[in-house]
C-alpha positions as CSV (number, residue, x, y, z in Angstrom):
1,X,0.0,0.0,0.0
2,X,2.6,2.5,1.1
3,X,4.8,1.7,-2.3
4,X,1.5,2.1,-4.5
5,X,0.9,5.5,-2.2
6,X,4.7,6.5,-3.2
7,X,4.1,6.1,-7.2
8,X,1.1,7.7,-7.1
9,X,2.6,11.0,-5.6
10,X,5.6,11.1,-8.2
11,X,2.9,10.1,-11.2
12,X,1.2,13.7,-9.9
13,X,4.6,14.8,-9.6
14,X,5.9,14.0,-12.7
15,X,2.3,15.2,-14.7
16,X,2.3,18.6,-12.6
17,X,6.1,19.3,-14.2
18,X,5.2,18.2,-17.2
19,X,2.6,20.9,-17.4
20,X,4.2,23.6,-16.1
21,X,7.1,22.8,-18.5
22,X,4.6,22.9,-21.1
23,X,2.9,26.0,-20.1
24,X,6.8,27.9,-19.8
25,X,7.6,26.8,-23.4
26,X,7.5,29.7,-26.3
27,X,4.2,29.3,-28.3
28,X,5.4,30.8,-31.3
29,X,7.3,30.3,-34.6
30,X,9.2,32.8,-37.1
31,X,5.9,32.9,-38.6
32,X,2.9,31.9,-35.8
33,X,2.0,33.0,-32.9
34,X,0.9,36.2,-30.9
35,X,3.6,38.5,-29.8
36,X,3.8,42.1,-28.6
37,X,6.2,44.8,-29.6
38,X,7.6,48.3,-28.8
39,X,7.3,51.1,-30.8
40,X,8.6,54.5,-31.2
41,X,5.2,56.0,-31.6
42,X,7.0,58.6,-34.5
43,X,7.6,55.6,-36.4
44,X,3.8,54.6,-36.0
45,X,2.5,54.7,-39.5
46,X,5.4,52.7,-41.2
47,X,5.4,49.8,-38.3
48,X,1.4,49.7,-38.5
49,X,2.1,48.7,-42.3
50,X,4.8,46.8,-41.8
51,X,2.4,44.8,-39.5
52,X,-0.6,44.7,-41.6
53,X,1.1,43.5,-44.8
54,X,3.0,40.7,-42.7
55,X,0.0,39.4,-40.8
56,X,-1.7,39.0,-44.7
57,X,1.1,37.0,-45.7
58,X,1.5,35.1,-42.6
59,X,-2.2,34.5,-41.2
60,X,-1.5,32.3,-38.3
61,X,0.9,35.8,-37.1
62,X,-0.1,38.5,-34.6
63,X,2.0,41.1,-34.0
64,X,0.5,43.8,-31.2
65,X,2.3,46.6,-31.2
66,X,2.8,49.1,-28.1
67,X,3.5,52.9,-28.9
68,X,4.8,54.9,-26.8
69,X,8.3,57.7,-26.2
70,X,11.8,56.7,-26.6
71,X,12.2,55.8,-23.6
72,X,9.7,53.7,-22.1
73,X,10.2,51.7,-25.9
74,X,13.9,51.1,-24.8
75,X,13.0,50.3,-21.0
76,X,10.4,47.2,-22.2
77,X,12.7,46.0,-23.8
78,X,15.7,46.4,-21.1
79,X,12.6,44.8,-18.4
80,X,11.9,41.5,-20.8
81,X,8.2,43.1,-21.9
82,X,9.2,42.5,-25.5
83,X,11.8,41.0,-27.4
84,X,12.0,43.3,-30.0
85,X,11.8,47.3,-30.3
86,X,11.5,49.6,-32.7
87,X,13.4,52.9,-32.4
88,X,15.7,55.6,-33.8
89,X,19.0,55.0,-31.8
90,X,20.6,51.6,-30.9
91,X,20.8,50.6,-26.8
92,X,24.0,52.5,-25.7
93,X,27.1,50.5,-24.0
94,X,25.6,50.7,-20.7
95,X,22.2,49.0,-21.7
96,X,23.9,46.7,-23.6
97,X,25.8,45.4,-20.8
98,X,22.8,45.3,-18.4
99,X,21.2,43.0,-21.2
100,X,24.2,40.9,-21.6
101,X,24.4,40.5,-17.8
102,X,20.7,39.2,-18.3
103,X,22.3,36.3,-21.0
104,X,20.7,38.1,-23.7
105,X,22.7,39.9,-26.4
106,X,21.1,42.4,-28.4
107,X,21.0,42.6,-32.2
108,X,20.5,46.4,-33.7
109,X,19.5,45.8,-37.6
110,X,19.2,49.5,-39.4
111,X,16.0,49.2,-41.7
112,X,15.2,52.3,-42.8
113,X,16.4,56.5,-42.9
114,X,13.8,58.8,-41.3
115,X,14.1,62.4,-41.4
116,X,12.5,64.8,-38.6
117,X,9.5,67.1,-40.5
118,X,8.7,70.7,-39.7
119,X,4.8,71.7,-39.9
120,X,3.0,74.9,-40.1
121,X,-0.2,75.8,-40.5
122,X,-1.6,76.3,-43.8
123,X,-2.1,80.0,-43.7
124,X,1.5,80.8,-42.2
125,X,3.7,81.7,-45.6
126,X,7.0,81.2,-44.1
127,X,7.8,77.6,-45.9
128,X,11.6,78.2,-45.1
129,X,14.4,78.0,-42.4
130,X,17.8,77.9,-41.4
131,X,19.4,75.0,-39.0
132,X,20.6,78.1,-37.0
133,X,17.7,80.0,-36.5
134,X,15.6,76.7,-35.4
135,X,17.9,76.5,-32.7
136,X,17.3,80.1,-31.4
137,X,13.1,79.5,-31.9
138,X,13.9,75.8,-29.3
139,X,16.3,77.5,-27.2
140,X,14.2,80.4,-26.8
141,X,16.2,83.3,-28.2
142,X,13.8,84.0,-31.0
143,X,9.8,83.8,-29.7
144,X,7.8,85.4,-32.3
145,X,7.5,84.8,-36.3
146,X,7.9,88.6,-37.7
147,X,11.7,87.5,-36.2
148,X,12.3,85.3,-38.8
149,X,10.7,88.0,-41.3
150,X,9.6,91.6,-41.1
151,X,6.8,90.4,-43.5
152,X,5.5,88.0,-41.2
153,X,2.7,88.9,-38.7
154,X,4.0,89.6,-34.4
155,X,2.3,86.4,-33.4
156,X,4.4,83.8,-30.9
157,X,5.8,80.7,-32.0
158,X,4.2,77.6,-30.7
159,X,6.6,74.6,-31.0
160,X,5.1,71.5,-30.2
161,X,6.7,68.1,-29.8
162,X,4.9,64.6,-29.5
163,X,6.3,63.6,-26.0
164,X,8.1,65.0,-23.5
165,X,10.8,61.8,-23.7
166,X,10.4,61.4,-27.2
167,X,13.1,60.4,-29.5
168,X,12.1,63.9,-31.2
169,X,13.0,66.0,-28.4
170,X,16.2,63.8,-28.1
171,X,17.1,64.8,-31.8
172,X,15.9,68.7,-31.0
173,X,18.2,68.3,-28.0
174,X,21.3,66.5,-29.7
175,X,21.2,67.2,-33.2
176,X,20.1,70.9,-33.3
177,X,20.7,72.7,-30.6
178,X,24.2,70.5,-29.7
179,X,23.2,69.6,-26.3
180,X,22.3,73.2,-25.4
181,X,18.5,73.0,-23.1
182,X,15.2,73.4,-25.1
183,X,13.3,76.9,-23.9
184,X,10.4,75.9,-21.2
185,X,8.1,76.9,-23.5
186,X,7.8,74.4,-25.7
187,X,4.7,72.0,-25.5
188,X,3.9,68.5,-25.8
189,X,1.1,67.6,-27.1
190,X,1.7,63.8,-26.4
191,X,1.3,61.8,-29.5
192,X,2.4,62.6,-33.3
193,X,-1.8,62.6,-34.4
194,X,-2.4,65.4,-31.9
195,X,0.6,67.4,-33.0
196,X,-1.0,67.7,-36.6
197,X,-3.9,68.4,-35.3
198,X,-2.9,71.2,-33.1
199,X,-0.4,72.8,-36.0
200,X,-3.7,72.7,-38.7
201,X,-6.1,74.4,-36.0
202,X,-3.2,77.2,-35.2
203,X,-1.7,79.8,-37.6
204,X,1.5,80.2,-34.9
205,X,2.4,76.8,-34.2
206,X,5.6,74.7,-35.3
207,X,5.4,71.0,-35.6
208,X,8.3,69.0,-35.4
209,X,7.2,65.5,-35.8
210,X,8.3,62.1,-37.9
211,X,8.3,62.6,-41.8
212,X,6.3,59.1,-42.1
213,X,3.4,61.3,-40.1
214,X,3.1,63.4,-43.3
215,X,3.7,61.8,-46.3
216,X,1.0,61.5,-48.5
217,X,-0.1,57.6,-48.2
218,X,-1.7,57.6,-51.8
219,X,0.8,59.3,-53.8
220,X,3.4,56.1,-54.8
221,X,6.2,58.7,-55.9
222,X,6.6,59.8,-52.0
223,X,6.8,63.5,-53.5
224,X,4.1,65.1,-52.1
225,X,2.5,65.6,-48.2
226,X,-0.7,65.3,-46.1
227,X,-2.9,68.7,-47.2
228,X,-3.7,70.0,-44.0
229,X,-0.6,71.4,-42.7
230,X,2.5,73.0,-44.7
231,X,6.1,71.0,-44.5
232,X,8.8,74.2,-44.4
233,X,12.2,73.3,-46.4
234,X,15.4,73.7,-44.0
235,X,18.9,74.6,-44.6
236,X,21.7,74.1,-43.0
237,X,22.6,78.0,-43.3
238,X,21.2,80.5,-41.4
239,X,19.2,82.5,-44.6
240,X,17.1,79.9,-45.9
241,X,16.9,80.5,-49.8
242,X,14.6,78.5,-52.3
243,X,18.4,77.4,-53.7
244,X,19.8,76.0,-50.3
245,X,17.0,74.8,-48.7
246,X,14.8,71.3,-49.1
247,X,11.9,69.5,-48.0
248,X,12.3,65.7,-46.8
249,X,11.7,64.4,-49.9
250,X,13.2,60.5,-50.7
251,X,15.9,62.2,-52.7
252,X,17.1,65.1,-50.4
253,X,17.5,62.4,-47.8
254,X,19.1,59.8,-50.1
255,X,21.7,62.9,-51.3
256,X,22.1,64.3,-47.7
257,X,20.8,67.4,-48.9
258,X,18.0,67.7,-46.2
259,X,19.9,68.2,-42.6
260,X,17.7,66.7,-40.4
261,X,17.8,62.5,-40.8
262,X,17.9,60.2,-38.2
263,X,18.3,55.6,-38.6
264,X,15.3,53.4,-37.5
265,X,17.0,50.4,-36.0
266,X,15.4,47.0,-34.7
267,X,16.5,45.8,-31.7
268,X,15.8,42.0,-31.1
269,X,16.9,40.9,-27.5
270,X,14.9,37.6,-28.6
271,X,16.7,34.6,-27.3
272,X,15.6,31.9,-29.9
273,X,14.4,32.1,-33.4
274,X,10.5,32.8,-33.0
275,X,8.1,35.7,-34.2
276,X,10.1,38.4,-33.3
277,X,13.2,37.2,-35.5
278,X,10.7,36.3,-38.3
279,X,8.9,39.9,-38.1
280,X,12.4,41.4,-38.0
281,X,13.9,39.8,-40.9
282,X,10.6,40.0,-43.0
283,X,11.2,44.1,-42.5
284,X,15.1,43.9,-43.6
285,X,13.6,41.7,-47.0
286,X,13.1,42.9,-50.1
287,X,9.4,43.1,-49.7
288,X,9.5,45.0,-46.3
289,X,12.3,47.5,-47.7
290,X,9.5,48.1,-50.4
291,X,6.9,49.1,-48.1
292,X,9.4,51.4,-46.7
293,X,10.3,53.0,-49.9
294,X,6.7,53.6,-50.7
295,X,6.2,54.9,-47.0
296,X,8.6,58.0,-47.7
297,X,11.5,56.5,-45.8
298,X,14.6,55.7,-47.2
299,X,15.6,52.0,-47.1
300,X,18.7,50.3,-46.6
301,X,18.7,47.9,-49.3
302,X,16.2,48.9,-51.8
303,X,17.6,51.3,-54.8
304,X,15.9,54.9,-55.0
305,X,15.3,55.9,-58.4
306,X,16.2,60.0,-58.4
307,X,13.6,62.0,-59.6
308,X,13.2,66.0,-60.3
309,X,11.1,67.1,-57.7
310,X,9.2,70.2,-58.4
């Protein structure tokens, strides 16, 4: 009786492991399952289509993304929330070692060229600007348009930015104004969506938002923008001129000729080949470098045919 007792327990034993060993094991393939990742929420509209065109393709896939600012994209993926994130910069030496520490070691696979936009509202004529003089406007030196322009009318600039630790202000921070502090007043209006909505509702505001926010999604050339707000051409001199200055078309960014670009990189912390690998090598393939070219993004791997842009 007592050794039927004993084989009984380790047959529950045995059964209950099993089990739990079943319920711990990864669900999904390169190309099944149900997976969540992060997401820059600049880079929304791309990812979103991305997403839609590899769950067609792959219909036992599905891929939730979560949008949010730069940094709580990086921190889900530093606290095991994800495997995979979607961003504009690649973890830095310090968060690579914390994931290493962790036994995972981080891939950064460049997909695509963004390129930071500036938006006004329709009725505000002043389509051009200097790389110096946007730095005054963030840092707070310059505060009202008729600066820029004795033409222009005395009304305040409103700059708004999506989030407040967005990789946008990181690049306003960094790239323009070379570490100097943004002026407190700036505004965040908390997601791309609402920042066009604010700039085409107010004849003062500056937008500075992700180009893949604005490009037109029916026009297959990716020369032309959204028609509710106005994108201004930049230069990298202080007197913006028709001649030196350029709108983030494909082919400014592709010859460098508009100053304000940034990479999108996807980092995959995944420690086994499942979805996230199969989502991130589907968007370095030929056909997700094509839905990048027609997004208005430059691609990495997918040649850009050089067209006059009028």
């Amino acid at each position: 009786m007592k050794r039927t007792l004993i084989i009984s327990l380790l047959a529950v034993a045995f059964l209950a492991a099993c089990n739990s060993k079943k319920r711990t094991e990864p669900d999904d393939t390169p190309t099944s399952g149900v997976i969540a990742i992060a997401v820059d929420e600049s880079l929304a509209p791309i990812v979103q289509e991305e997403i839609a065109v590899f769950e067609s393709i792959y219909k036992e896939a599905g891929i939730v993304p979560r949008f949010s600012g730069e940094t709580e994209t990086i921190n889900r993926l530093l606290h095991d929330s994800t495997w995979l994130a979607v961003t504009t910069r690649p973890l830095t030496q310090e968060e690579t070692a914390y994931m290493n520490r962790k036994k995972l070691f981080p891939k950064a696979v460049k997909v695509a060229t963004d390129a930071i936009a500036l938006i006004i509202n329709r009725t505000n004529r002043d389509s051009l600007i200097g790389m110096p003089v946007l730095k005054e406007i963030l840092t707070g030196r310059i505060r009202n348009w008729n600066e820029l322009s004795p033409r222009n009318p005395a009304m305040p600039i409103e700059v708004v930015f999506d989030n407040p630790n967005s990789s946008t202000v990181r690049y306003a921070i960094d790239s323009i104004c070379g570490g100097e502090k943004l002026s407190g007043h700036l505004q965040a209006e908390q997601s791309n969506r609402a920042v066009l909505d604010y700039v085409s509702k107010t004849p003062g505001a500056l937008g500075i938002i992700g180009v893949n926010w604005v490009s037109n999604p029916v026009d297959s050339t990716s020369m032309s923008f959204i028609d509710n707000i106005r994108v201004m051409a930049v230069s990298r001199y202080r007197e913006a001129t028709p001649a030196n200055s350029f709108k983030p078309y494909q082919a400014y960014i592709a010859l460098d000729d508009y100053p304000m670009t940034r990479p999108v990189y996807l980092l995959l912390s995944e420690p086994r080949t499942g979805l996230a690998s199969g989502f991130t090598s589907f968007v370095a393939s030929d056909r997700g470098q094509r839905i990048i070219l027609k997004s208005g993004l430059l691609p990495v791997t997918q040649p850009l045919r050089i067209v006059n842009i009028k």
